[in-house]
C-alpha positions as CSV (number, residue, x, y, z in Angstrom):
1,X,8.1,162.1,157.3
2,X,6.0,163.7,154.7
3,X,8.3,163.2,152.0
4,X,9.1,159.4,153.0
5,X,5.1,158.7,152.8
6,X,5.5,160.0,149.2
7,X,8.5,158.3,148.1
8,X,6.4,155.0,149.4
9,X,3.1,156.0,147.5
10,X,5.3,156.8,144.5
11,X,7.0,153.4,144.7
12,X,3.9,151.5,144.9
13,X,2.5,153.2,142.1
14,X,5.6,152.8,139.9
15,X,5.1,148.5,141.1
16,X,1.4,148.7,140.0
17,X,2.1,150.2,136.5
18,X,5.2,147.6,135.6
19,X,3.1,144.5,137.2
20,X,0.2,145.9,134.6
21,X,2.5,146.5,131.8
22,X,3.5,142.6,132.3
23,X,0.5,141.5,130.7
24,X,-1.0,144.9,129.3
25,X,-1.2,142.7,125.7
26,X,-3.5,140.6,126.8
27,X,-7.1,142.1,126.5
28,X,-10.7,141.8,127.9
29,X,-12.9,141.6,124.8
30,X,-9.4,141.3,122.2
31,X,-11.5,139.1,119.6
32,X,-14.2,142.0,119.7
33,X,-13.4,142.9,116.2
34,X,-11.9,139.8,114.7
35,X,-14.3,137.3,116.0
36,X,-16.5,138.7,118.0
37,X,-18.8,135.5,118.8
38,X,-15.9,133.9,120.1
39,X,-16.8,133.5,123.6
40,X,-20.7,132.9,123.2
41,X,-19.4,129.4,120.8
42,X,-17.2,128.3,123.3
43,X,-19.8,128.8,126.0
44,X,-22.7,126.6,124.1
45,X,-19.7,123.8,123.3
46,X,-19.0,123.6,126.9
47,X,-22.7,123.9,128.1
48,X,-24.1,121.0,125.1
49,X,-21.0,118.8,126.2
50,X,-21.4,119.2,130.2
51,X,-25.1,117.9,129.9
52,X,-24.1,115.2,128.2
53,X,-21.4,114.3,131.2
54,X,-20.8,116.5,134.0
55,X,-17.2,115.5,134.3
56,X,-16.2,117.8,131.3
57,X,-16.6,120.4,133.4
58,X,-13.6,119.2,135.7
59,X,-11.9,118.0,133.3
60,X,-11.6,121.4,131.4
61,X,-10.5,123.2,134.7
62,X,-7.8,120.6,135.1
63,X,-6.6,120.8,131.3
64,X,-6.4,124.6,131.3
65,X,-4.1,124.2,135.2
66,X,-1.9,121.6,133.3
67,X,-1.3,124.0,130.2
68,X,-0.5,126.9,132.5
69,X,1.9,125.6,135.0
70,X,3.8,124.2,132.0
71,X,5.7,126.3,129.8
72,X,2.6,128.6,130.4
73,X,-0.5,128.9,129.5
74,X,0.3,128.1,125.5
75,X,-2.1,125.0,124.9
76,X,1.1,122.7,124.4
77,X,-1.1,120.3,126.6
78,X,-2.9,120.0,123.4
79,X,-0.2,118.9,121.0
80,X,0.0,115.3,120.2
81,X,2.8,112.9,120.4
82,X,4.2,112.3,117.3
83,X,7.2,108.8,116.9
84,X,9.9,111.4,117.3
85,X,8.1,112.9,120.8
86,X,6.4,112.1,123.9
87,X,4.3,115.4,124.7
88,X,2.4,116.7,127.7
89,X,-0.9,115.4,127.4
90,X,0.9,111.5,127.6
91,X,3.3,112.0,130.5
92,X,2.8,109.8,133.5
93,X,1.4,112.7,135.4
94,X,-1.2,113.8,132.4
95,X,-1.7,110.1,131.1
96,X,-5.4,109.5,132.0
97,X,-6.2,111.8,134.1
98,X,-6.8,114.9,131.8
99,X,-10.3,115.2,129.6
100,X,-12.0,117.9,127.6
101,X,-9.6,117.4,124.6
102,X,-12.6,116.4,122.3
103,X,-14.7,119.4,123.8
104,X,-11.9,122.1,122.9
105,X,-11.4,119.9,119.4
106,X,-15.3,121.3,118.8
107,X,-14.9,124.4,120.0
108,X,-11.6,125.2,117.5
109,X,-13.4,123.2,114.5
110,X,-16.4,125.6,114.7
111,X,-14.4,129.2,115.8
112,X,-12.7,128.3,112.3
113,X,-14.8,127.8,110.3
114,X,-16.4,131.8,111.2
115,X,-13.1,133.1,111.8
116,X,-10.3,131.4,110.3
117,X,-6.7,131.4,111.9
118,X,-8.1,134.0,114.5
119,X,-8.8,132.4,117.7
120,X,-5.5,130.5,119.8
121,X,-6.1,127.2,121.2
122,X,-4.8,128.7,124.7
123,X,-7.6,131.2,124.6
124,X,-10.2,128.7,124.4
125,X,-8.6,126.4,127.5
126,X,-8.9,129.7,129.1
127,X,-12.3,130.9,128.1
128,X,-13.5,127.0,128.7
129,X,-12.1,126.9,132.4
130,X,-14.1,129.7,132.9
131,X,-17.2,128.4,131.6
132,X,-17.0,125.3,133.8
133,X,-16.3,127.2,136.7
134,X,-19.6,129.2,135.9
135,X,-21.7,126.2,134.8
136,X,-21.2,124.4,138.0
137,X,-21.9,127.1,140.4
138,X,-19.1,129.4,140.6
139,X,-18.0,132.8,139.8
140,X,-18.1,133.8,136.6
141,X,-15.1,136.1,135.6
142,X,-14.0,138.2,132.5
143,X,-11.0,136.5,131.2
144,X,-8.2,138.7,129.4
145,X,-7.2,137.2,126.1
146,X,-4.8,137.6,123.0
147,X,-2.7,134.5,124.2
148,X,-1.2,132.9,121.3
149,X,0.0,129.1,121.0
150,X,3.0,127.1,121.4
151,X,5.2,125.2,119.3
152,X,6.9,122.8,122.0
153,X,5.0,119.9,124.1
154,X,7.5,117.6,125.7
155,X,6.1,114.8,128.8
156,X,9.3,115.5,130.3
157,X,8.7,119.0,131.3
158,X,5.9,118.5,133.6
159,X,8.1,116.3,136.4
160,X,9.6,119.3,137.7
161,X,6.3,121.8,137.1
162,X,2.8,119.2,138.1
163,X,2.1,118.7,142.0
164,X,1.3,115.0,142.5
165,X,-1.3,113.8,144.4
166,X,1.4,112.2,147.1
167,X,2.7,115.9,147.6
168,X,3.0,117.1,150.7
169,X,2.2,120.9,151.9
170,X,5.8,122.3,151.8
171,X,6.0,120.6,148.2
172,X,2.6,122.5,147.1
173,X,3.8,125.8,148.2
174,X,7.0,125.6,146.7
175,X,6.0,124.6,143.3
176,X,3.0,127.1,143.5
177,X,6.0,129.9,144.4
178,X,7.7,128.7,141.6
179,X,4.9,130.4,139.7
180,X,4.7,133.2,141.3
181,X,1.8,132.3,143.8
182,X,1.3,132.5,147.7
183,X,0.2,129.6,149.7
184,X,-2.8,131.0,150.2
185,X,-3.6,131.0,146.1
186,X,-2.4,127.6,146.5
187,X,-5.0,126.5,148.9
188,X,-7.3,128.6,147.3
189,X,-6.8,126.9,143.8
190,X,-6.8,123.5,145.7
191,X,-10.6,124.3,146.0
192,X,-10.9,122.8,142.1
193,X,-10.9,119.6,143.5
194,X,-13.8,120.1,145.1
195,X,-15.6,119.2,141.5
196,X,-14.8,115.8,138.8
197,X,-13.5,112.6,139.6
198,X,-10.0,110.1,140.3
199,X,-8.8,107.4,139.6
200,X,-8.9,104.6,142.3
201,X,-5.0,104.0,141.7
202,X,-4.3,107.7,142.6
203,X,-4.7,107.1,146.0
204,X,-5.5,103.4,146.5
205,X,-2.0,103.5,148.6
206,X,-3.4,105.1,151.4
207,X,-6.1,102.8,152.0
208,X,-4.1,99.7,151.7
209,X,-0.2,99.9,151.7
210,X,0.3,103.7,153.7
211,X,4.2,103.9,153.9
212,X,4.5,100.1,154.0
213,X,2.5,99.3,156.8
214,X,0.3,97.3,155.1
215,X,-2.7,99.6,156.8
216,X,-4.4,102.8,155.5
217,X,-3.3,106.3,156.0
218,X,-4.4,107.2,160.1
219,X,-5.3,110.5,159.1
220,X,-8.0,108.7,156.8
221,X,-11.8,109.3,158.2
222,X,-12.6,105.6,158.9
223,X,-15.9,105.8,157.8
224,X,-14.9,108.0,154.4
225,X,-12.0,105.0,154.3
226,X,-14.4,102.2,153.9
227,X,-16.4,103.8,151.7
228,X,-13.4,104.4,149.1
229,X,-12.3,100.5,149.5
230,X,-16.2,99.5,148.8
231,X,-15.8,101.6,145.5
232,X,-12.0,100.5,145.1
233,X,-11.6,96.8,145.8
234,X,-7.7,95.9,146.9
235,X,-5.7,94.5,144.0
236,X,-8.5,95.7,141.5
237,X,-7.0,96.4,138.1
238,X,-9.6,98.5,136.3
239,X,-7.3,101.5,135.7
240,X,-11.1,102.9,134.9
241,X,-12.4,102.6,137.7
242,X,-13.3,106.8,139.7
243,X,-14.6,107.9,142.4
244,X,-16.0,111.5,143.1
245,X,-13.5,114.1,144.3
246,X,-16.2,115.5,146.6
247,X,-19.0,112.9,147.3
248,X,-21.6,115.2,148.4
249,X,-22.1,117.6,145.3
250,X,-19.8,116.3,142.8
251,X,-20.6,118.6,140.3
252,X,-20.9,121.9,142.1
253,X,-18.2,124.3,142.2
254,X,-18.6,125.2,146.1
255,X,-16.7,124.7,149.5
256,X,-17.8,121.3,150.0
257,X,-13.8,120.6,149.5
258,X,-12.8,122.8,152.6
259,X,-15.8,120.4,154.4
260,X,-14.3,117.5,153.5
261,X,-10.2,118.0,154.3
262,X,-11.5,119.2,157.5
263,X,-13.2,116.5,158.3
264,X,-10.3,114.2,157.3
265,X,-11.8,113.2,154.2
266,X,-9.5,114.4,151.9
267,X,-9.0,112.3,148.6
268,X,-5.4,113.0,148.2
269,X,-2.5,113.2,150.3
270,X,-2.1,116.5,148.9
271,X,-5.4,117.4,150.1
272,X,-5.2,116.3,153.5
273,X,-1.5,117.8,153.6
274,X,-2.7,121.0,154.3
275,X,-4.2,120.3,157.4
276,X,-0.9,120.3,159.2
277,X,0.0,124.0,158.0
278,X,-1.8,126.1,160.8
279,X,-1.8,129.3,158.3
280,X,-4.0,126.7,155.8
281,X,-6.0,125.1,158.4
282,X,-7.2,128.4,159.2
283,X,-7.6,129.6,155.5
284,X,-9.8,126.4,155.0
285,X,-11.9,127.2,158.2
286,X,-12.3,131.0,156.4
287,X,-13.7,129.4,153.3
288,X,-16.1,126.7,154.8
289,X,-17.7,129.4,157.1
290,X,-17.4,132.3,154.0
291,X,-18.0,130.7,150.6
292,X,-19.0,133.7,148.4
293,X,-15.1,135.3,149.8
294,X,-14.0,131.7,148.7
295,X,-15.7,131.8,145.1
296,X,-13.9,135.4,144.4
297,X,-11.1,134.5,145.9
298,X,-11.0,131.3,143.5
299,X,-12.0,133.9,140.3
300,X,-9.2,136.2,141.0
301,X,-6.6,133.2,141.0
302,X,-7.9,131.9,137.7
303,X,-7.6,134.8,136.0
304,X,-3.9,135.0,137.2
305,X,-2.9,131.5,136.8
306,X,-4.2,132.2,133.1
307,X,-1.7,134.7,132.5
308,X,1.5,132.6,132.9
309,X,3.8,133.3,130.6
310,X,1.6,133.9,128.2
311,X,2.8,134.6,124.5
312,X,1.6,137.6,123.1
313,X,1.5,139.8,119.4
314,X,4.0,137.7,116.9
315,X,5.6,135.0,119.4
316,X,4.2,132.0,119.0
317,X,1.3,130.7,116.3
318,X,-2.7,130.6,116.2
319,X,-3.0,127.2,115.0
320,X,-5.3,125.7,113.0
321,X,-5.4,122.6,115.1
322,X,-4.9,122.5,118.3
323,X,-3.5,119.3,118.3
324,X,-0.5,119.4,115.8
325,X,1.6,122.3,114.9
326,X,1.2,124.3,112.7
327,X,3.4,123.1,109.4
């Protein structure tokens, strides 16, 4: 029995040391030498550009989820389309809905004019994200760095890798497996929305068309319903026209999303989804009542979606901007 309970330890230990070795080149503190101001620029970009609108803060969250669950976190969301290719950042599922590209433009512009070629665009998604999280009220984290950028941005690659907001709860946990998260990351990371804004004709079908019933979703709060079809008038064609993700503190990084799937006021099908996964339900229940386990819970998921297939030492380029390739 003895020696069994040693094989198992052994084991475990052997798992720890090859899931560390996985990303053992990415460091906390890796610009220390090389550009060691690095994370104190992007930090007074982010804070200058959030008073000036607090939905950069969302918007950088969102940018640095969209980099990472395609081809990794590599800042190919960044890379223009050129006349020969369609990138990310103007796919249908990107198109207007992700921001912060002007913010992270700053950043870059000033990290190189200190510390020239140095500093990878993914790095400073990454290092933003976090800023926004901690700006708005939520945990701030020490982010491992050393990622280095891509050279490939294609719109077609994020069909098979971006949840929708029309996905349902088997959908979310599959294409969060696909990366190497549980559900309950999944629901945990689903806390983001809980900051920034939508568009109106993300989710205008469930107040006025739901599955062709020319009705509104029934699992819609009728009071939260009315509300969205004051803001989003049927047949409107604004495509600018938002509403908050989370109408009672909008730009607070807290548990006021848990609040509001629970009380069927979820914005997206995808958030109201999980409602009708027990093992969720419960999770969601967990965070409402316990939102300091919620806000380290939410840390520790960042700092792993950040390291998806990351590149690392000579694969891949720093470049110079973050919006073309390097030539």
């Amino acid at each position: 029995m003895r020696s069994r309970k040693l094989n198992f330890v052994s084991i475990t230990f052997i798992v720890v040391l090859l899931c560390q070795s996985v990303h053992s080149q990415l460091q906390i503190g890796f610009y220390r030498n090389s550009c060691s101001l690095v994370e104190l620029i992007v930090k007074d970009v982010v804070r200058d550009s959030f008073i000036r609108d607090h939905g950069v803060a969302a918007g950088l969250v969102k940018l640095h989820f969209s980099d990472c669950f395609v081809r990794g976190c590599d800042a190919s969301v960044l890379i223009d389309s050129t006349p020969s290719n369609k990138a990310e950042k103007d796919s249908p599922t990107n198109n207007q809905s992700l921001q912060g590209f002007a913010v992270i433009d700053n950043v870059k512009a000033k990290l190189e004019d200190i510390c020239k070629g140095v500093v990878s665009c993914a790095d400073i998604i990454a290092f933003a994200a976090r800023d926004s999280i901690e700006i708005t009220g939520g945990l701030g984290y020490d982010v491992p760095s050393g990622r280095r950028d891509g050279k490939i941005s294609l719109a077609s690659d994020t069909f098979t890798n971006l949840p929708t907001p029309s996905f349902n709860v088997d959908q979310l946990t599959q294409i969060f497996a696909k990366k190497g998260f549980t559900q309950e990351e999944m629901v945990t990371l689903s806390g983001a929305h809980t900051i920034g804004r939508s568009h109106c004709t993300s989710f205008s079908y469930r107040l006025y068309n739901f599955n062709g019933t020319k009705g509104q979703d029934p699992s819609l709060d009728l009071i939260y319903a009315s509300w969205l079809k004051r803001l989003c008038p049927q047949g409107n064609t604004n495509p600018n026209l938002v509403v908050p993700m989370d109408p009672s503190s909008p730009g607070s990084t807290d548990v006021g999303y848990y609040i509001n799937v629970l009380a069927n006021r979820g914005l997206f099908t995808s958030d109201q989804t999980l409602m009708t996964n027990t093992a969720a339900a419960n999770q969601m229940n967990q965070s409402k009542r316990n939102p300091l386990l919620w806000r380290s819970k939410f840390a520790a998921a960042m700092v792993k979606m950040g390291q998806l297939d990351v590149l690392t030492g000579n694969v891949g380029e720093i470049r110079s901007n973050c919006r073309v390739i390097n030539s």
